[in-house]
C-alpha positions in Angstrom: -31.3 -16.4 38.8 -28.8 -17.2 36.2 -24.5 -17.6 37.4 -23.1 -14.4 35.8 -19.5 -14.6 34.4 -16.8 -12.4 36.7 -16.4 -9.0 34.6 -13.1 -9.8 34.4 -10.9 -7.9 32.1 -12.0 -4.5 34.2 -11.6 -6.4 37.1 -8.0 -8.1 36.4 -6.6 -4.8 35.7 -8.1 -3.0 38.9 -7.1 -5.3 41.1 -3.6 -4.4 42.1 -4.2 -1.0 42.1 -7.4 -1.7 45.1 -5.3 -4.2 46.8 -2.7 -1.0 47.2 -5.0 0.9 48.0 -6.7 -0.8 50.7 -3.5 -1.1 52.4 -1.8 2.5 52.2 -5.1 5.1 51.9 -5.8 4.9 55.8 -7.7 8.0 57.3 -7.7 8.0 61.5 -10.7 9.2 63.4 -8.1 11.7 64.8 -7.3 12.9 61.5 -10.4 13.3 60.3 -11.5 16.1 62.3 -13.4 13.9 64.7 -12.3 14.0 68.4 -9.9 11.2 69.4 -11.0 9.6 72.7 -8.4 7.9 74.4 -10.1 7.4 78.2 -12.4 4.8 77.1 -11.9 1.3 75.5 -13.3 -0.6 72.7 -17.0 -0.1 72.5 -19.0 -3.6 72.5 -20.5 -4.8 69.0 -23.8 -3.9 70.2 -23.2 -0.5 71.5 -21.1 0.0 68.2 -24.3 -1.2 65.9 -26.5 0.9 67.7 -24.3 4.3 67.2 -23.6 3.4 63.6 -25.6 5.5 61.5 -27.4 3.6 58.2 -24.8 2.8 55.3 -27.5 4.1 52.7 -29.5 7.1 53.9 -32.3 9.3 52.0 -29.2 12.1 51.1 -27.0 9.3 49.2 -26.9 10.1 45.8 -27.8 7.0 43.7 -26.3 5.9 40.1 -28.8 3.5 39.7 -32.0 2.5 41.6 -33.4 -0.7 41.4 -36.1 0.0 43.9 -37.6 -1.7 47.2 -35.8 -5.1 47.6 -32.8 -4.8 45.2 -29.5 -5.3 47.0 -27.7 -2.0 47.6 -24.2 -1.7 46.7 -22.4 1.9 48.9 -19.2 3.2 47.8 -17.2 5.7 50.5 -14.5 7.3 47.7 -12.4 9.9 47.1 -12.6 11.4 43.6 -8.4 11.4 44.2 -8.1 8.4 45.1 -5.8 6.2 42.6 -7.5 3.1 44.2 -10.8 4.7 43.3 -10.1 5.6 40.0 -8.9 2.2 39.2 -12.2 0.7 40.6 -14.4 3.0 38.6 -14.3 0.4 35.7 -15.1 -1.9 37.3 -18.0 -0.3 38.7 -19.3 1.2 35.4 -19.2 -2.3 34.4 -21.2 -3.5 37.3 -23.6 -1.1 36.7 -23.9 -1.9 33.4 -24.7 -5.8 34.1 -26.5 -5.4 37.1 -29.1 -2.5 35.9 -32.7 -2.7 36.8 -31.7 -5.8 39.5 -29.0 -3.5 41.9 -28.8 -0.1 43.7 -26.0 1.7 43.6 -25.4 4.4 45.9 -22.1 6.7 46.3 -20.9 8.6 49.4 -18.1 11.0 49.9 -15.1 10.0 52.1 -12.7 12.9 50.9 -9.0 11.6 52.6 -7.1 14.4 54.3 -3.7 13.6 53.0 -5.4 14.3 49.3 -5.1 18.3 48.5 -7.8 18.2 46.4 -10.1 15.6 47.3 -12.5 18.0 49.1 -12.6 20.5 46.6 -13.4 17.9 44.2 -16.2 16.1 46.1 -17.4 19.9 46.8 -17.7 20.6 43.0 -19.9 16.9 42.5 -22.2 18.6 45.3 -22.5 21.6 43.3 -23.4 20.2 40.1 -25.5 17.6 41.8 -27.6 20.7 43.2 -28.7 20.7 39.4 -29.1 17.1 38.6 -26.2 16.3 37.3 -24.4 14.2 40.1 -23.8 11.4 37.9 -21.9 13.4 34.5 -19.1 15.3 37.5 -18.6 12.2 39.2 -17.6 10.2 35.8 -15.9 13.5 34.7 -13.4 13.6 37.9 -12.4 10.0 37.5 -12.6 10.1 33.9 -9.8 13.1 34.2 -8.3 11.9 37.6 -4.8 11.2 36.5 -5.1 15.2 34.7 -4.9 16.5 38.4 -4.8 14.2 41.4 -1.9 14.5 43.3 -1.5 18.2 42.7 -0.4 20.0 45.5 -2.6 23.4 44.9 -6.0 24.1 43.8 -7.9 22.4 40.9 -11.1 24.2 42.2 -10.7 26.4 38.6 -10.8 23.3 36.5 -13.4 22.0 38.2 -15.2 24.7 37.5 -14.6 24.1 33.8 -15.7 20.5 33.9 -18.6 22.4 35.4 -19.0 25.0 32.5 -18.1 21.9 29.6 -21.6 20.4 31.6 -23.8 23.3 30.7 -24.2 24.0 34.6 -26.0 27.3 35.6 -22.5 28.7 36.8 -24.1 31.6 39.1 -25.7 28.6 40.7 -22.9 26.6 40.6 -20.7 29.7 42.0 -23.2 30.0 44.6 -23.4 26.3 46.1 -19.4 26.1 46.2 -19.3 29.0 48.2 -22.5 28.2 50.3 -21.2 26.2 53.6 -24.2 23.9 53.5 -22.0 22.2 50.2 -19.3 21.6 52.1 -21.6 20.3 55.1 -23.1 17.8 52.6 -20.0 16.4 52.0 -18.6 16.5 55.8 -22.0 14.4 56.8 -20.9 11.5 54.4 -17.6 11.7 56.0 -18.5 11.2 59.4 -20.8 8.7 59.3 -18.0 6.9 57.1 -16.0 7.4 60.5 -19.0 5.9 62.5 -19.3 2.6 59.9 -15.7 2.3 60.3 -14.7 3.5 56.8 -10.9 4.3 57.4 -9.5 3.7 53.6 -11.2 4.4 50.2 -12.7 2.8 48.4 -14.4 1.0 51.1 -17.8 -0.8 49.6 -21.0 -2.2 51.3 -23.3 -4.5 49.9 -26.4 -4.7 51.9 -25.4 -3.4 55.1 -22.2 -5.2 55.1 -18.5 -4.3 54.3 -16.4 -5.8 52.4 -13.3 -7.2 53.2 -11.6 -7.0 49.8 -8.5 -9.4 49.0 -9.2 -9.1 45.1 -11.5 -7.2 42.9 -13.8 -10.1 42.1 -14.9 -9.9 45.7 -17.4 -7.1 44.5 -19.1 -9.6 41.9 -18.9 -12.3 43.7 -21.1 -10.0 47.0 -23.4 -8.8 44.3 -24.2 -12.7 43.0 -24.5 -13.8 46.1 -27.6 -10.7 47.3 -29.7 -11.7 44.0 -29.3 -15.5 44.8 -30.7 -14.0 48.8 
């Protein structure tokens, strides 16, 4: 396998923005909705692998699918996630050099101190109901700074990036306001929680978490899976 060259004008300019990000977009199991148990300590590594549910399952919607073999790259984001919207580049960009030879797989880890992040990761559910996971995801990043950090509801203008799609909007209507959609979402959360996720975006290639100090990190874990 041929050495790659770091993708690094998408990467230079991210990396700030991740490195804030990874430090300030915290979510607590307590906050999350999960119960907070406080009578027991620190599980062991073993017990902790054997609880933690798989970082790609058979619901994770895939960007790109390399098949049997390929490494897998898993993102937990938050569509309002400034971190997350600065990575998105990057990503593209990954995707772009690492087609046919990577997976890429994206789950939903909406942060509760973001007003809309749910609402958002509720409308790519929707529109993923009819195949179109991949256009609302790269709409809600592409028009992230338009909204994030609103503090009421963007659920109308997502409904518009919905409409600009050519969604079915009685269908699209319909899944927003079916509980299963929000459920879809919640399930990505949670086993986040159980993985450890507790800041977006928070990335795994093949099974294992990153730890990033720059944004070159996610290259670099992507060379070294072909090379394995």
């Amino acid at each position: 396998m041929r050495t790659r060259p770091v993708i690094a004008a998408s990467i230079i300019a991210a990396a700030a923005a991740i490195l804030i990000g990874v430090m300030l977009l915290v979510v607590r199991p307590w906050e999350s909705g999960a119960p907070r148990d406080t009578s027991a300590g620190p599980a062991s590594p073993a017990a902790s692998a054997a609880a933690a549910p798989p970082v790609l399952d058979p619901s994770t919607h895939l960007l790109d699918d390399a098949g049997a073999g390929a490494p897998v790259v898993v993102e937990f984001l938050d569509f309002e996630c400034e971190a997350c919207g600065a990575v998105y580049p990057t990503m593209e960009a990954l995707r772009e050099e690492y087609g046919g030879e990577v997976t890429f797989g994206v789950r939903y880890f909406p942060l509760p101190g973001h007003f809309n992040s749910r609402n958002a990761a509720i409308a790519v559910e929707a529109a993923a109901q009819q195949g179109e996971f991949e256009a609302m995801y790269q709409r809600m990043f592409e028009t992230q700074p338009e909204w994030g950090e609103a503090r009421e509801s963007e659920a109308a203008r997502f409904r518009g990036y919905a409409e600009q799609l050519g969604l079915d909007m009685a269908a699209y209507d319909e899944a927003v306001a079916d509980p299963a959609t929000e459920a879809r979402v919640e399930q990505d959360f949670q086993a986040g929680i159980a993985l450890g996720v507790d800041r977006t975006p928070t990335i795994f290639v093949d099974g294992e978490r990153l730890e990033l100090t720059q944004a070159s990190d996610i290259e670099t874990a992507i060379q070294a899976a072909i090379r394995d």
